[in-house]
C-alpha positions in Angstrom: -45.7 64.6 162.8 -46.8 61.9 160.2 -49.6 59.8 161.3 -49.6 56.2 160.5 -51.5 54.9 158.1 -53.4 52.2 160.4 -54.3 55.2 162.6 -55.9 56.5 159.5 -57.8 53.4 158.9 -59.1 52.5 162.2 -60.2 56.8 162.7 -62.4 55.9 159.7 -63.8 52.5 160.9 -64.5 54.3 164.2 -66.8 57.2 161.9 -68.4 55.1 159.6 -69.5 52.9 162.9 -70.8 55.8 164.5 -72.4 56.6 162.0 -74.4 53.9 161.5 -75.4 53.6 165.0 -77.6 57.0 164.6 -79.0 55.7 161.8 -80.8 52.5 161.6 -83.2 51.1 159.0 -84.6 47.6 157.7 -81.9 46.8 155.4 -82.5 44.1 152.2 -79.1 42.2 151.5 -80.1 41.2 148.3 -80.8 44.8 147.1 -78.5 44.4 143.9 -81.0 41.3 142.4 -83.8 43.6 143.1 -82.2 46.0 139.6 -81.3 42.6 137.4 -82.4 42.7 133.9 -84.6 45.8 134.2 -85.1 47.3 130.6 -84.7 51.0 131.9 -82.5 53.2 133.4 -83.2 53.4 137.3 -81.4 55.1 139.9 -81.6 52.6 143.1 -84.0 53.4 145.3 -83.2 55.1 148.1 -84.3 53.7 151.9 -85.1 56.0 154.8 -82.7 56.7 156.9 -84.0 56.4 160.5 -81.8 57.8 163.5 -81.3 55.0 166.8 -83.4 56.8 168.8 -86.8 54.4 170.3 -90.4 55.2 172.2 -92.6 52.6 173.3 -96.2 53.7 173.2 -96.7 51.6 176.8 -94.2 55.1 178.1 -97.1 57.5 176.6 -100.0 56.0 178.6 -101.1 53.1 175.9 -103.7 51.0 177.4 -103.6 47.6 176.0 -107.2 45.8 175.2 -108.7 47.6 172.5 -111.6 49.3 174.6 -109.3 52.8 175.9 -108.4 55.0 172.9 -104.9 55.6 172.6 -104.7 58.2 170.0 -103.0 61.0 172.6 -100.3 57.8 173.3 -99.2 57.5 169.4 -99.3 61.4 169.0 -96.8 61.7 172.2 -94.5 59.2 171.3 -94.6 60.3 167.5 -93.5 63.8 169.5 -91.2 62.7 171.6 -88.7 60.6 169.7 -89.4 63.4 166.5 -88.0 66.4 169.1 -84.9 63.4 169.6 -84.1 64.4 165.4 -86.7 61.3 164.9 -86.5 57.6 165.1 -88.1 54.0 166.0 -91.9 54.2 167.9 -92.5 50.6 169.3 -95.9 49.1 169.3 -95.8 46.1 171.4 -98.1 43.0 171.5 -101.2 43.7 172.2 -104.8 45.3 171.4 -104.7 49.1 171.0 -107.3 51.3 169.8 -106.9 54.7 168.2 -108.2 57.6 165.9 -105.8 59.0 163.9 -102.1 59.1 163.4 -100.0 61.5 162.1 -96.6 61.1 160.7 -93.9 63.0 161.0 -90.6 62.7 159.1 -87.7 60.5 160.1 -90.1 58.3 161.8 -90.3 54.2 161.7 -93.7 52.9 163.5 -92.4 49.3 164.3 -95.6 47.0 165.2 -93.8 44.1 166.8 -95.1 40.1 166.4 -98.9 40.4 168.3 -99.5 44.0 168.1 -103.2 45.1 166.8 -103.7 48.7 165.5 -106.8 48.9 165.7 -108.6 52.1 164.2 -111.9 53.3 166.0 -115.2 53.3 164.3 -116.1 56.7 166.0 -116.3 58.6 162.4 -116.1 61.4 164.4 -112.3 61.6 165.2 -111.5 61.6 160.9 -112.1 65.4 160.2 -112.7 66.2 156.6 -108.9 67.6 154.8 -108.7 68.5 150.9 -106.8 65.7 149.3 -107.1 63.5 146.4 -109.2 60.6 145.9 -109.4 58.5 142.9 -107.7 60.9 141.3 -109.8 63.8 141.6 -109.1 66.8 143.8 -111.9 66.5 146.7 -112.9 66.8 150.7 -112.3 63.4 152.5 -112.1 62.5 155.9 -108.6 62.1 157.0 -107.1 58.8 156.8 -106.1 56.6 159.8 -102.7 56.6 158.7 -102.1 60.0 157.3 -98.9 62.2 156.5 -97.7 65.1 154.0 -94.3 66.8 152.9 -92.6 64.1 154.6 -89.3 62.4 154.6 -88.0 59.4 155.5 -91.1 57.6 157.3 -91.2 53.7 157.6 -93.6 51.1 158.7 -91.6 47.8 159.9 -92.2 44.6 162.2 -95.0 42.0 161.8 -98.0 43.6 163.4 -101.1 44.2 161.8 -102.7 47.5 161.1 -106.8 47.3 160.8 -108.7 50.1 159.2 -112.3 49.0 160.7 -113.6 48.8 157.1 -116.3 47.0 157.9 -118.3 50.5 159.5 -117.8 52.6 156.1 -118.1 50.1 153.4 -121.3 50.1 150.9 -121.8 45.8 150.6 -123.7 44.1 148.0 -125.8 41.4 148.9 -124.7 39.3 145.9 -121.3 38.7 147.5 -122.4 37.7 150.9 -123.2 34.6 152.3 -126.9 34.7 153.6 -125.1 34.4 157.7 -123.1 37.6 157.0 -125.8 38.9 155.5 -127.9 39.0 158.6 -125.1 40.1 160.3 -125.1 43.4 158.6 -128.6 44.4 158.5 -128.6 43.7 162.2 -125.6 46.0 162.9 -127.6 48.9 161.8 -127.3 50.6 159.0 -130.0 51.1 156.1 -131.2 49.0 152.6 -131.9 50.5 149.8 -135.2 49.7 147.6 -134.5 46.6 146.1 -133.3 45.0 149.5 -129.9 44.0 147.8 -127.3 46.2 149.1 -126.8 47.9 152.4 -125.3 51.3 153.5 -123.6 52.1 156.9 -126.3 54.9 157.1 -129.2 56.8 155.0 -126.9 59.7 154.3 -124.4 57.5 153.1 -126.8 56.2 150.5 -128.2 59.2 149.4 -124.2 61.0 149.0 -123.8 58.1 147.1 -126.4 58.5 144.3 -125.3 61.5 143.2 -121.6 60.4 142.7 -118.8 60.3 139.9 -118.2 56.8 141.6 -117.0 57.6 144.5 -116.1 61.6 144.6 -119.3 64.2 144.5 -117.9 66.4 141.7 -121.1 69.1 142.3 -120.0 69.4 145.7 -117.6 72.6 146.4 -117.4 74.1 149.6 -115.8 71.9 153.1 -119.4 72.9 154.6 -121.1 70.6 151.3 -119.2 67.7 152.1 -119.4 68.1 155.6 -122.9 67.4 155.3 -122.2 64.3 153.3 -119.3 63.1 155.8 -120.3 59.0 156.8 -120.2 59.0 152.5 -116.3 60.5 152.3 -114.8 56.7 153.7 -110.7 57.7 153.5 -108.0 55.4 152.1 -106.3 53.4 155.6 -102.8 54.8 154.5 -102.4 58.1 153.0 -99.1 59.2 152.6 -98.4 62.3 149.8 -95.8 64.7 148.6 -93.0 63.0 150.2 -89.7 61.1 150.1 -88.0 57.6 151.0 -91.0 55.7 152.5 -91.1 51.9 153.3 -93.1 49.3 153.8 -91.4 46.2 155.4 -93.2 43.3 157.3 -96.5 44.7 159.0 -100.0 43.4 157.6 -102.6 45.8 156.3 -106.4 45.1 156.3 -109.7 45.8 156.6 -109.5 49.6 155.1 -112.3 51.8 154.7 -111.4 52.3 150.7 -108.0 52.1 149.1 -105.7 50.4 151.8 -102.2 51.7 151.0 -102.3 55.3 149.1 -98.6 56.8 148.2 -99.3 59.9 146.4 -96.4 62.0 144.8 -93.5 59.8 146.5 -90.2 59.8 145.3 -88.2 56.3 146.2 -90.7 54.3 147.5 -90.6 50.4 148.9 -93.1 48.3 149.4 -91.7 44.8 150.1 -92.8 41.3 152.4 -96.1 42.9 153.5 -99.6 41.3 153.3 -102.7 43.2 152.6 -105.8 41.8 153.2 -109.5 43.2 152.4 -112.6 41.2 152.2 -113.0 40.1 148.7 -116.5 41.7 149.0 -115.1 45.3 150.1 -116.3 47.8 147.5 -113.2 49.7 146.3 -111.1 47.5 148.6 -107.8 47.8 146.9 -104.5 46.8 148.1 -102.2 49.2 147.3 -102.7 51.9 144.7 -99.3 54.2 143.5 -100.0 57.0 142.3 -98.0 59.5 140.4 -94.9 58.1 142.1 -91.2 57.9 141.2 -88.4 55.3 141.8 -90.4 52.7 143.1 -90.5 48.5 144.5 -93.0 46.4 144.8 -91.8 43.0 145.8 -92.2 39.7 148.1 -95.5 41.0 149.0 -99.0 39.2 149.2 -102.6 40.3 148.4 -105.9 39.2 149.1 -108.6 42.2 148.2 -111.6 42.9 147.2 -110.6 45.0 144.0 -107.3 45.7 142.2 -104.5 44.3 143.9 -101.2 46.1 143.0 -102.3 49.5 140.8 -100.3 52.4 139.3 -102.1 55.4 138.8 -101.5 58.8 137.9 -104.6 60.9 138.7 -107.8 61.3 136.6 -109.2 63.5 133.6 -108.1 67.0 134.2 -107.4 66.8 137.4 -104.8 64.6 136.7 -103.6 66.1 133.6 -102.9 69.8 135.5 -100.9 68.0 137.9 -98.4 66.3 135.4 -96.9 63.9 137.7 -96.3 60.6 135.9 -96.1 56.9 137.6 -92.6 56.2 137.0 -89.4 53.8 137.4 -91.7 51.0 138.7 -90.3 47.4 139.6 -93.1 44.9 140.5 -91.6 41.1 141.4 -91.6 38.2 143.0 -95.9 39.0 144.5 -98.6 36.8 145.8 -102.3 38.3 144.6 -105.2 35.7 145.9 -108.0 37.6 145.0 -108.5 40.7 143.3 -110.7 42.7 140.5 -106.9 42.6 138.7 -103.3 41.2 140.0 -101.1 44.1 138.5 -103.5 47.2 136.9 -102.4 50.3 135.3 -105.1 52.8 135.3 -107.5 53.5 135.0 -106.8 57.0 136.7 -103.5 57.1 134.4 -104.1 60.8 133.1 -100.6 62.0 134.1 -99.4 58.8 132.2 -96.7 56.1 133.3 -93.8 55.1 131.8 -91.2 52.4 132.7 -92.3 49.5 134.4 -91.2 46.1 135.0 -93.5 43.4 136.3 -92.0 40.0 136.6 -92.1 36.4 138.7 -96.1 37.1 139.6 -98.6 34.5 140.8 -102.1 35.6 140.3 -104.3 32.8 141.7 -107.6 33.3 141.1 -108.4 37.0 140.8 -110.8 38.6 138.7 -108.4 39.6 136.0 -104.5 38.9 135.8 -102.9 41.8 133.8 -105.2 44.8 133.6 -105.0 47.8 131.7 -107.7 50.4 131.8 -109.2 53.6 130.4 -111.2 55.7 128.9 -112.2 58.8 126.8 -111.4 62.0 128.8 -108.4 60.8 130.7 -105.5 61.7 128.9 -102.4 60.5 129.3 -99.8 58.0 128.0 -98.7 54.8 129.2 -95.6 53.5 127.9 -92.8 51.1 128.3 -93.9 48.8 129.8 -92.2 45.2 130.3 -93.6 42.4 132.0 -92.8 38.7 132.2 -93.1 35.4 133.9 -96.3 35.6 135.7 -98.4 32.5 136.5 -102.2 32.6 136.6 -104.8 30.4 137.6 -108.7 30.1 137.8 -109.2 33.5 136.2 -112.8 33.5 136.1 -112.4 36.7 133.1 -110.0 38.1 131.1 -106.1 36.8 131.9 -104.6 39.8 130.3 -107.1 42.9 129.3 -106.9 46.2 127.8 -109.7 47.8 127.6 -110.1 51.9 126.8 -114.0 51.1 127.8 -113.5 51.6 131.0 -116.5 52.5 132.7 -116.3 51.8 136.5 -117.3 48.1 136.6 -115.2 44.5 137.3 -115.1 42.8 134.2 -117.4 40.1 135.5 -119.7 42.9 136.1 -119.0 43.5 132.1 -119.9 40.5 131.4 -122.3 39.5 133.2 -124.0 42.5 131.3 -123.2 40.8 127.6 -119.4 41.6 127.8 -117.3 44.4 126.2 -119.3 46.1 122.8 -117.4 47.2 119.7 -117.7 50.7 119.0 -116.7 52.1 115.9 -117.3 55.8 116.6 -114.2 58.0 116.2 -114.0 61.1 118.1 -111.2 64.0 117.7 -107.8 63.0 119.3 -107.1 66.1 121.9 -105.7 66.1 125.7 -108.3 63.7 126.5 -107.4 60.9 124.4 -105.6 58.4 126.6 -102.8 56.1 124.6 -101.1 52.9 125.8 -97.9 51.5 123.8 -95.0 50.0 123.9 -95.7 47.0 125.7 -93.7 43.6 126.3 -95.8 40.6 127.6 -93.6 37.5 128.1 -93.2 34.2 129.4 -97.0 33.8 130.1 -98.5 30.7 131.6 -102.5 31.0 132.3 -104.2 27.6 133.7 -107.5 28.2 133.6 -109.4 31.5 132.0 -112.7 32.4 130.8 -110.5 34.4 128.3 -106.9 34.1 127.8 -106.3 37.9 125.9 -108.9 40.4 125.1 -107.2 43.9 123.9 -109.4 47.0 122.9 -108.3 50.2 122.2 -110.4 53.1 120.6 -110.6 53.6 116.8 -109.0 56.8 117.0 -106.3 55.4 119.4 -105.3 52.3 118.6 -103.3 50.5 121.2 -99.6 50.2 119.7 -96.8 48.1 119.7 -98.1 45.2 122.3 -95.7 42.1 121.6 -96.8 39.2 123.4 -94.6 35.7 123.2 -93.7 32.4 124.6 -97.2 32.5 126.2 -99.4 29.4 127.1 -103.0 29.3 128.0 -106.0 27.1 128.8 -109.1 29.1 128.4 -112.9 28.8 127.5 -111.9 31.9 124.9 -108.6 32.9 122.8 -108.0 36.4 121.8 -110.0 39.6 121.0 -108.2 42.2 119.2 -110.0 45.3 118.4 -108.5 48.6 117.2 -105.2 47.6 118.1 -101.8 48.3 115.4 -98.3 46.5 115.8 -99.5 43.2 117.6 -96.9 40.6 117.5 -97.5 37.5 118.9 -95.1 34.6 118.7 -94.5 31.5 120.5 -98.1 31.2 121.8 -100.2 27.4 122.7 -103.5 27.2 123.2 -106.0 25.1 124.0 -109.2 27.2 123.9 -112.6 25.5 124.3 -114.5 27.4 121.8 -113.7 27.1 118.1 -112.6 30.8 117.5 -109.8 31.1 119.1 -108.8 34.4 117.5 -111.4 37.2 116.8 -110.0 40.5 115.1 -111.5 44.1 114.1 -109.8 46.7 112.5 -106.4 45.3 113.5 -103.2 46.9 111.6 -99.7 45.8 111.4 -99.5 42.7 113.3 -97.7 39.5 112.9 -98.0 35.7 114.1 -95.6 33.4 114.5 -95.2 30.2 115.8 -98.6 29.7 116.9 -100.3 26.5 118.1 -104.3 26.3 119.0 -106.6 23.2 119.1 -109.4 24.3 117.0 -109.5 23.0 113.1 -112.5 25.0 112.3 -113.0 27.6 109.2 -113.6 30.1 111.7 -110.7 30.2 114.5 -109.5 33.1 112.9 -111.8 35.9 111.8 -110.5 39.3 110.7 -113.4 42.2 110.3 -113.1 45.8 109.8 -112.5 48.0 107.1 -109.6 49.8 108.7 -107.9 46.3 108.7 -104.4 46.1 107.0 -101.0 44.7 106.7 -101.9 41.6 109.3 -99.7 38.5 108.4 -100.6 35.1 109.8 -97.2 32.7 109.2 -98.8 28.9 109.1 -96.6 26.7 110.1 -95.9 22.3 109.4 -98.9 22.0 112.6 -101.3 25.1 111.3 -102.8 26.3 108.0 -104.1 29.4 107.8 -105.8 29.6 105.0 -108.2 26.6 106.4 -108.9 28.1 109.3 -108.9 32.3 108.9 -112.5 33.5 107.9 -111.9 37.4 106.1 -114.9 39.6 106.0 -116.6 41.4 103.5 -115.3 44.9 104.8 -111.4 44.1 104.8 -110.1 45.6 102.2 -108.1 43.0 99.5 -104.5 42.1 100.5 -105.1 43.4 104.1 -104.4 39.9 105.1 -101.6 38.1 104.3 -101.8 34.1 104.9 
């Protein structure tokens, strides 16, 4: 008996339907323009797949009104629908307090429009676990958001997820106004000596003074850091060793350190979120990726009070053993309002990254635009790296910086200090010499700077390869290039206010071309460094080089080419 062939269609209609109604997942219809004119090779990332099944916390016991904890309510329902094969936990409007939550896989945690997860301030309820932090393999206390060995886990709907930063944070007086000032002394807490900064408790200060930044390296056993535990403030969402995790729609803010922490996860998306920190939270960043593969970043928004969007691959050794690279990174179409740095890299790179596109960016305002940092000891290569069309405004440092200085400080911090010092020590290259090359800047507009360009690397690592062109810039300072080979710049305006626009040391193998600044002075170009060589500057009908370069003593003869 032959079956006909419209049978045959409509049996396979009726699977694929079926299908699709045990699995359900934010869907993005314009996927495809997500993967246009990327440079690499990159499998599309891959979405959790999410089976129809839905809880609503309200059928756990959830008590609406932020006073009743509710951490036995988001641990049921997280139960319940996960013994269903997984699926969607609802979070309706409302106020609802809670410790922490622990994924599972095949979960989505949907926070609809006028839901508050609000995480308690009892420091109690966040036991110490062995993770990483900043890089470094350490004891923290668990994070409010917290999950392992997972797969597919998403985080959808327009609710907003708050990490009751405020109770953990260090804060500076400097960055306060003098009302919220007052407000934190009153809450409790301690000052230290000077009166300038305060601490959510005395032991909090003293962990603090004996710290790597922010990770007590002499500290070994749980029962050490244990005693230290109001110091060990845990990133809001930790999520590690896992695959296919999204972020669509919710807000995240207020965190205790990091706010959004994906460690080791392969196809990862990040996309129409906002994450919001105080811009005086100490280590307040907005989302850090670390040592992740297949990954987008896109039609997002960030307000923070350090970097903004950073890729990371774990620091110094600890890093290095682990050998898990950043990789297969698309960063477009983002918001950053304030930050130490719109897109970083680094400076915990040590397992390296490699293959990332950053495009259609506005960074209004933030500390830095384009950062790129590290430092002796890390390790690590960063490579490939392609970025374009991002838009800056009222940087009040560097637009774009490299600097292998790196030494835990903003760059206002850096220069409030005197600013970044040549050094002209070389040291053995080994496993601890980080490297950044291969590097395509493009399409750059920067309104407003206190420097459009400073790029350092170290004299026994130059930075290499680093073409920047069709970039425009209004800025108190032009470039600083130090220990840097194969710097081409081309198609670059600028109108710098002070009269050296371009500064160079020990620079190797670079070209300009095309090149338009305001300055007619002797010195808008100077070139120092006895390792200088094979650096042509190509004048052109509006620009004479050979008016306005000044050589120094220590070039050596036909290093520069005018």
């Amino acid at each position: 008996m032959k079956t006909k062939p419209i049978n045959l269609f409509c049996i396979a209609l009726t699977v694929l339907i079926t299908l699709w109604s045990k699995n359900s997942v934010a869907q993005n219809s314009k996927s495809d323009e997500t993967y246009k004119n990327i440079e690499f090779k990159m499998a599309k990332v891959k979405e959790p797949i999410i089976p129809n099944n839905s809880v609503n916390i309200k059928d756990f016991g959830a008590v609406n009104g932020g006073t009743v904890l509710n951490t036995k309510a988001f641990a049921d329902a997280i139960a319940a629908v996960s013994k269903k094969g997984g699926g969607k936990v609802i979070i309706p409007p409302g106020i609802w307090l809670t410790g922490p939550i622990i994924l599972k896989s095949n979960i989505e945690l949907h926070a609809e429009t006028g839901a508050l997860i609000k995480f308690s301030t009892d420091k109690s309820l966040y036991p110490l676990i062995e993770t990483s932090f900043e890089g470094l393999n350490t004891w923290r206390c668990i994070s409010p958001i917290y999950g392992k060995n997972l797969e597919n886990v998403a985080f959808t709907g327009k609710g907003v997820w708050d990490g009751s930063g405020e109770v953990w944070r260090q804060v500076k007086k400097s960055k306060l106004t003098e009302s919220q000032w007052k407000k934190f002394v009153a809450s409790g807490g301690v000052l230290n000596e000077k009166k300038d900064s305060w601490y959510p408790s005395e032991t909090f200060m003293n962990a603090s003074k004996g710290a790597d930044q922010n990770v007590r390296l002499d500290l070994k056993t749980k029962e050490e850091f244990e005693a230290i535990h109001d110091f060990l403030r845990p990133v809001m969402v930790s999520i590690q060793n896992s695959k296919r995790v999204l972020f669509d729609g919710p807000v995240f803010q207020n965190s205790p350190a990091w706010n959004i922490h994906p460690l080791m996860v392969e196809d990862l998306i990040v996309r129409n979120v906002s994450v919001r920190n105080p811009w005086f939270s100490q280590n307040g960043d907005g989302l850090d990726v670390e040592s992740c593969k297949n990954v987008i970043i896109e039609n997002s928004s960030f307000d923070v009070g350090d970097d903004a969007i950073c890729i990371k691959s774990g620091k110094d050794k600890d890093g290095r053993d682990r050998a898990v690279p950043c990789e297969n990174i698309i960063v477009r179409n983002n918001i950053v309002y304030h930050g130490h740095g719109g897109v970083t890299v680094g400076s915990e790179m040590s397992s390296g990254v490699k293959n990332m596109h950053v495009s259609n960016c506005s960074f209004m305002g933030t500390d830095v635009g384009l950062r790129f940092k590290s430092n002796r000891g890390r390790g690590g290569v960063v490579e490939n790296i392609f970025i374009s069309d991002i838009f800056m405004t009222d940087i009040p440092s560097q637009a774009i910086s490299f600097d292998l200085y790196y030494g835990g400080k903003s760059i206002a911090e850096t220069l409030a200090e005197g600013g970044n010092k040549i050094n002209t020590k070389m040291v053995p290259i080994d496993e601890k010499t980080p490297q950044f090359k291969n590097i395509s800047i493009k399409n750059i507009t920067i309104a407003g700077a206190y420097q459009a360009v400073f790029l350092q690397g170290l004299p026994e690592m130059n930075l290499e390869n680093i073409e920047i062109s069709n970039l425009t810039a209004k800025a108190d300072k032009g470039f600083s290039i130090i220990d840097a080979k194969g710097i081409k710049l081309n198609n670059i305006k600028l109108d710098i206010k002070e009269s050296n626009i371009f500064d160079i040391y020990n620079g190797k193998n670079m070209s300009f071309k095309n090149i338009e600044f305001n300055s007619t002075s002797p010195k808008a170009v100077t070139i120092n460094g006895a390792a200088s060589k094979n650096i042509e500057l190509v004048s052109s009908p509006k620009l004479d080089y050979s008016k306005t370069t000044s050589i120094g003593e220590t070039v050596p003869k036909g290093a520069v080419k005018l």
